[in-house]
C-alpha positions as a Markdown table, in Angstrom:
| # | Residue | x | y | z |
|---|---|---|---|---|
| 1 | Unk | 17.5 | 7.6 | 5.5 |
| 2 | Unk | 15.3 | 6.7 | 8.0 |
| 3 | Unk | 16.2 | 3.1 | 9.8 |
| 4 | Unk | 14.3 | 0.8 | 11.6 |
| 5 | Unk | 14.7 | -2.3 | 13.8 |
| 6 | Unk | 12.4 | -5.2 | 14.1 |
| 7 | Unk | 12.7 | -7.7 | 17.0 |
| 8 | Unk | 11.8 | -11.2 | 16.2 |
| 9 | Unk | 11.3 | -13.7 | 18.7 |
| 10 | Unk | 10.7 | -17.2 | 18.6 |
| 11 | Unk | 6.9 | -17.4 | 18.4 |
| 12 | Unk | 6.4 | -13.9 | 16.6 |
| 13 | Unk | 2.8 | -13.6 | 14.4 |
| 14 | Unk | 4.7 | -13.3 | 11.0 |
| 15 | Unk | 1.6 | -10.7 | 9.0 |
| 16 | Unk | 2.5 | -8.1 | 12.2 |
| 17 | Unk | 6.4 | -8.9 | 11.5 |
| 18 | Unk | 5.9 | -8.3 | 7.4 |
| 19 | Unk | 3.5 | -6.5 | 7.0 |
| 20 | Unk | 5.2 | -3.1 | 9.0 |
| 21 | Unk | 8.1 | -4.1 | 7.6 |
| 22 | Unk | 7.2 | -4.4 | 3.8 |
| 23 | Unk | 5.0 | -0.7 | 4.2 |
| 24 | Unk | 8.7 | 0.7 | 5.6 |
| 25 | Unk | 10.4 | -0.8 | 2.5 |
| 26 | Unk | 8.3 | 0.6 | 0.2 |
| 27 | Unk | 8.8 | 4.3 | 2.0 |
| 28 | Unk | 12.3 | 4.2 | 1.7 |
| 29 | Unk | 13.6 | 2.2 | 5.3 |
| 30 | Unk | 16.4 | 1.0 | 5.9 |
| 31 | Unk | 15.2 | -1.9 | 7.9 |
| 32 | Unk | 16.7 | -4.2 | 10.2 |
| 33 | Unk | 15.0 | -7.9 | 11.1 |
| 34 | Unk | 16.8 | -8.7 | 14.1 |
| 35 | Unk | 17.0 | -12.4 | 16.0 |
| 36 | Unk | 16.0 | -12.4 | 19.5 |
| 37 | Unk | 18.3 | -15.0 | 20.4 |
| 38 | Unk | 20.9 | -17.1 | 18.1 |
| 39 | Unk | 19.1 | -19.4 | 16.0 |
| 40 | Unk | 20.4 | -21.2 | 13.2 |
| 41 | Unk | 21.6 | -19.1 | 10.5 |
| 42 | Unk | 19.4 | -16.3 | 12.7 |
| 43 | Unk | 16.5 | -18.0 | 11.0 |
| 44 | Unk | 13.4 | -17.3 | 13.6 |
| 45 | Unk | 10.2 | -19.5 | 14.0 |
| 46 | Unk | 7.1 | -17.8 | 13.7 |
| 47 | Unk | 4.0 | -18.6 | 15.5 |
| 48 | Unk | 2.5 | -20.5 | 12.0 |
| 49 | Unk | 5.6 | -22.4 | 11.6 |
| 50 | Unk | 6.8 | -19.8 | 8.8 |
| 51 | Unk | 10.8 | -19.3 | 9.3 |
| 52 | Unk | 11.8 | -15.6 | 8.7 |
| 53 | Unk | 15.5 | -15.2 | 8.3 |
| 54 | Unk | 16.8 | -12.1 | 9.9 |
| 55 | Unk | 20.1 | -9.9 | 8.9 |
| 56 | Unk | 21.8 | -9.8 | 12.6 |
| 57 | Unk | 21.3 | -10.9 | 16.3 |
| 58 | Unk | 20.0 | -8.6 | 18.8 |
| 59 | Unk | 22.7 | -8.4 | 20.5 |
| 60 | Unk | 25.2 | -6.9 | 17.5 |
| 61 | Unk | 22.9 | -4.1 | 16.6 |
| 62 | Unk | 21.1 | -3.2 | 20.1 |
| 63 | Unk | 23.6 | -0.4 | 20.7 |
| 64 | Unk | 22.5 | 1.5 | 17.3 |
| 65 | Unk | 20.5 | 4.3 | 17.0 |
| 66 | Unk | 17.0 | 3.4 | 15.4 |
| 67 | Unk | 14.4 | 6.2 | 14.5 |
| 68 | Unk | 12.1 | 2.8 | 14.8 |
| 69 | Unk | 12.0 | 0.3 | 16.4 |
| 70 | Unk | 9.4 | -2.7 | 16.3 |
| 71 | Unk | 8.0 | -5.7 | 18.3 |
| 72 | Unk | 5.9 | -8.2 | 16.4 |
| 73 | Unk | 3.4 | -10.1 | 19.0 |
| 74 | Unk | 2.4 | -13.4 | 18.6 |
| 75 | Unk | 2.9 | -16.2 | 21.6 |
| 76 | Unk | 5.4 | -17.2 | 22.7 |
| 77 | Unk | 7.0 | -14.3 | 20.5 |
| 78 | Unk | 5.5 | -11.3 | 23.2 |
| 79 | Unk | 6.4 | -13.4 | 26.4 |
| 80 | Unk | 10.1 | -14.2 | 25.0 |
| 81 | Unk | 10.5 | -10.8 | 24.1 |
| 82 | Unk | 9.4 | -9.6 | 27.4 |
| 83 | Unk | 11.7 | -11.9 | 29.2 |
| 84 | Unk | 14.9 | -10.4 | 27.8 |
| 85 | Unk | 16.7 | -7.3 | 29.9 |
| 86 | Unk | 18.6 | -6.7 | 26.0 |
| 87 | Unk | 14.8 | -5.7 | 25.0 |
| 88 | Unk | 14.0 | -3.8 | 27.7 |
| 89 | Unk | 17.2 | -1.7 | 27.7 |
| 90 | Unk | 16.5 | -1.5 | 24.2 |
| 91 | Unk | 13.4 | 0.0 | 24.8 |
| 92 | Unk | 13.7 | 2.7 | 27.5 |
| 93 | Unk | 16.8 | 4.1 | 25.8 |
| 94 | Unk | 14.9 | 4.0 | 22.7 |
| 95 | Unk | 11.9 | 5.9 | 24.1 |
| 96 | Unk | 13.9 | 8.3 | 26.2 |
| 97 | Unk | 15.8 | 9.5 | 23.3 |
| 98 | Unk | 12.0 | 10.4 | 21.7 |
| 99 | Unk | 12.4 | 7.8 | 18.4 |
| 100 | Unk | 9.6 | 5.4 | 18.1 |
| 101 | Unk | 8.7 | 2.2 | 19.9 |
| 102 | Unk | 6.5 | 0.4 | 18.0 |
| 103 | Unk | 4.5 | -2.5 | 19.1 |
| 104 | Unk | 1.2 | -4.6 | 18.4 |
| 105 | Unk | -0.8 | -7.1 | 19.0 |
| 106 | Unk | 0.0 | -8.9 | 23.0 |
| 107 | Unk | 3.6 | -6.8 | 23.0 |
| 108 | Unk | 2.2 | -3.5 | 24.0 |
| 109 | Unk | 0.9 | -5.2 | 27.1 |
| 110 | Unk | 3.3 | -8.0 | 27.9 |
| 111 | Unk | 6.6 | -6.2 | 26.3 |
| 112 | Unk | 5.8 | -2.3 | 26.8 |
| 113 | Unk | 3.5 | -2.4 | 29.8 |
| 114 | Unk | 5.8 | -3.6 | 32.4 |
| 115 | Unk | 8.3 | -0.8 | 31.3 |
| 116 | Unk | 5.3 | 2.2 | 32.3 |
| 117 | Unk | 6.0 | 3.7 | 28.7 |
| 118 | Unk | 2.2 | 3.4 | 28.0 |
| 119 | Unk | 1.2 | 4.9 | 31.0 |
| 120 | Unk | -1.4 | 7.8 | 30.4 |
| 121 | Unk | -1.4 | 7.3 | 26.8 |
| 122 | Unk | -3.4 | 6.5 | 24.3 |
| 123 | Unk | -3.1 | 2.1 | 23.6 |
| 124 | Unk | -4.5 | -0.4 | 22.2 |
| 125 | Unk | -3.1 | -4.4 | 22.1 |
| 126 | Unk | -5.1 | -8.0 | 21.3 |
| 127 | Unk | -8.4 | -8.3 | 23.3 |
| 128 | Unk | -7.8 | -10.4 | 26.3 |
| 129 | Unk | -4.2 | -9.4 | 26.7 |
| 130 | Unk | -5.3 | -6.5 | 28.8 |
| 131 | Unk | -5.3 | -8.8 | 31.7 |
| 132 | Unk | -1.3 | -8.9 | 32.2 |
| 133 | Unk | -1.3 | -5.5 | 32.7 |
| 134 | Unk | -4.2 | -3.5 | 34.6 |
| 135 | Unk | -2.7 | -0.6 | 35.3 |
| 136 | Unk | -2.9 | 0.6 | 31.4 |
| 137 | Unk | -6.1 | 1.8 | 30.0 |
| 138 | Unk | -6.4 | 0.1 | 27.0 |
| 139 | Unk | -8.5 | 1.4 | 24.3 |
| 140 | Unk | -10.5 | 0.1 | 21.4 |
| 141 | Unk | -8.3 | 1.1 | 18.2 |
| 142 | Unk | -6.7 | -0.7 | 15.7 |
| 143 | Unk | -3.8 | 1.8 | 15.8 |
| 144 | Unk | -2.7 | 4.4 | 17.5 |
| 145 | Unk | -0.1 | 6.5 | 18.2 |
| 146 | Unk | 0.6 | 8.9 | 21.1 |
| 147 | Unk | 3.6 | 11.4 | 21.9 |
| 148 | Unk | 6.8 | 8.3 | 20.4 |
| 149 | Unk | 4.8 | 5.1 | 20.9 |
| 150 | Unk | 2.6 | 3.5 | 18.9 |
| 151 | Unk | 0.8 | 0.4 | 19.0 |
| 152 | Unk | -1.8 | -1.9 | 17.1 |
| 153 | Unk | -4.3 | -4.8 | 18.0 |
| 154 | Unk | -3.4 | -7.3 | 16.1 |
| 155 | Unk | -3.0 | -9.3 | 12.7 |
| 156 | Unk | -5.6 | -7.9 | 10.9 |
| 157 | Unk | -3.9 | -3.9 | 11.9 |
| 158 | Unk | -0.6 | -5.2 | 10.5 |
| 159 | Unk | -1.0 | -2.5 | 7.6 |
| 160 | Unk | -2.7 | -0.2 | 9.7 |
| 161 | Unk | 0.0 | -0.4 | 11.8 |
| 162 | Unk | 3.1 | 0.1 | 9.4 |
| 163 | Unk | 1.1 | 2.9 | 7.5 |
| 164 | Unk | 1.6 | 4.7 | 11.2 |
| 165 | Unk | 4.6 | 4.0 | 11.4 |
| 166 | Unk | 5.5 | 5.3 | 8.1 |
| 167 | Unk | 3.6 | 8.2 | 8.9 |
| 168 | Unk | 5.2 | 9.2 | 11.8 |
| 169 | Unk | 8.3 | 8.8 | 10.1 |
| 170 | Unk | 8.0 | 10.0 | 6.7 |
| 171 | Unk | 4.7 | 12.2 | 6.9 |
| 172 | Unk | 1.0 | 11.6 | 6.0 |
| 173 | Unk | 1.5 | 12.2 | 2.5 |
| 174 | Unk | 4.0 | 9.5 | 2.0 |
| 175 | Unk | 1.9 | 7.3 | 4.2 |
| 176 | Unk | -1.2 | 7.8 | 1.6 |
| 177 | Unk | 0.6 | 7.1 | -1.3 |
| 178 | Unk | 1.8 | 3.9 | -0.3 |
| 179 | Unk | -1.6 | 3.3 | 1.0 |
| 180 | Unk | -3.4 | 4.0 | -2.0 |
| 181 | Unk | -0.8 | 2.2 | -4.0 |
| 182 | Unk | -1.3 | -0.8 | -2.2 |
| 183 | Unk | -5.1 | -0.5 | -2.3 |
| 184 | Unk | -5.5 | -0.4 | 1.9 |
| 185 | Unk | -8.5 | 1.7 | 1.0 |
């Protein structure tokens, strides 16, 4: 069984934290919400005011190995995640082993940028937020993956985005079933 982790921040835009993480269900995941930080009852505030409750903090499942792992955007979501040395450990160890870092929206330049993971590659994150990082050549996708890192542009790429995912980790033809099962097309 494949398993992924999602990072949830305070802040997070909750249709890029469910939506990759309801496609992943449905292809057979075993997925992780993880708190950022200890809220109560590790219920995390999204950037609409929605409350997700996650299944553990950060900090108790960070040494795991994930074949995924996630990063919802969102503000302050992306800038809290991109404050925390447990995230960016998280990451490089991640993405040196060759699993997936996964990230969308104003993470892959305010969480993944600062790391040079996304240097050379092929990238994409929320118009405007190519300002906090200039070194990266950001392009116009709505998804994309390149070599173990894939990224997304926003809300509206949520699906987009977790059908990559799902791709990358259970192949294309799962990936269109669940697709055409949930009418994406």
């Amino acid at each position: 069984m494949k398993k992924v982790l999602a990072v949830l921040a305070d802040g997070f835009e909750e249709l890029e934290a469910i939506s990759p993480i309801d496609v992943l269900k449905r292809a057979g995941a075993s997925v992780t919400l993880a708190a950022l930080e200890k809220y109560d009852n590790l219920t995390v505030r999204g950037s609409h005011d929605i409350y997700i409750q996650c299944d553990a903090l950060l900090s108790d499942v960070a040494k795991e190995r994930f074949d995924a792992i996630i990063f919802p955007g969102g503000m302050p979501g992306a800038k809290n995640l991109a404050a925390s040395s447990e995230v960016k450990d998280l990451i490089l160890s991640t993405y040196k082993r060759g699993d997936l870092v996964c990230a969308i929206c104003a993470s892959p330049a305010y969480v993944l940028a600062p790391l040079g993971i996304l240097d050379g590659k092929r990238v994409t994150c929320y118009p405007g937020c190519e300002e906090v990082a200039p070194a990266v050549k950001f392009g116009n996708y709505r998804a994309v993956k390149d070599e173990n890192v894939i990224t997304s542009a926003g809300p509206g790429t949520a699906l987009e985005f977790g059908l990559l995912i799902a791709e990358a980790l259970f192949g294309k033809q799962v990936s269109e079933k669940l697709s055409g099962g949930m009418i994406c097309k």
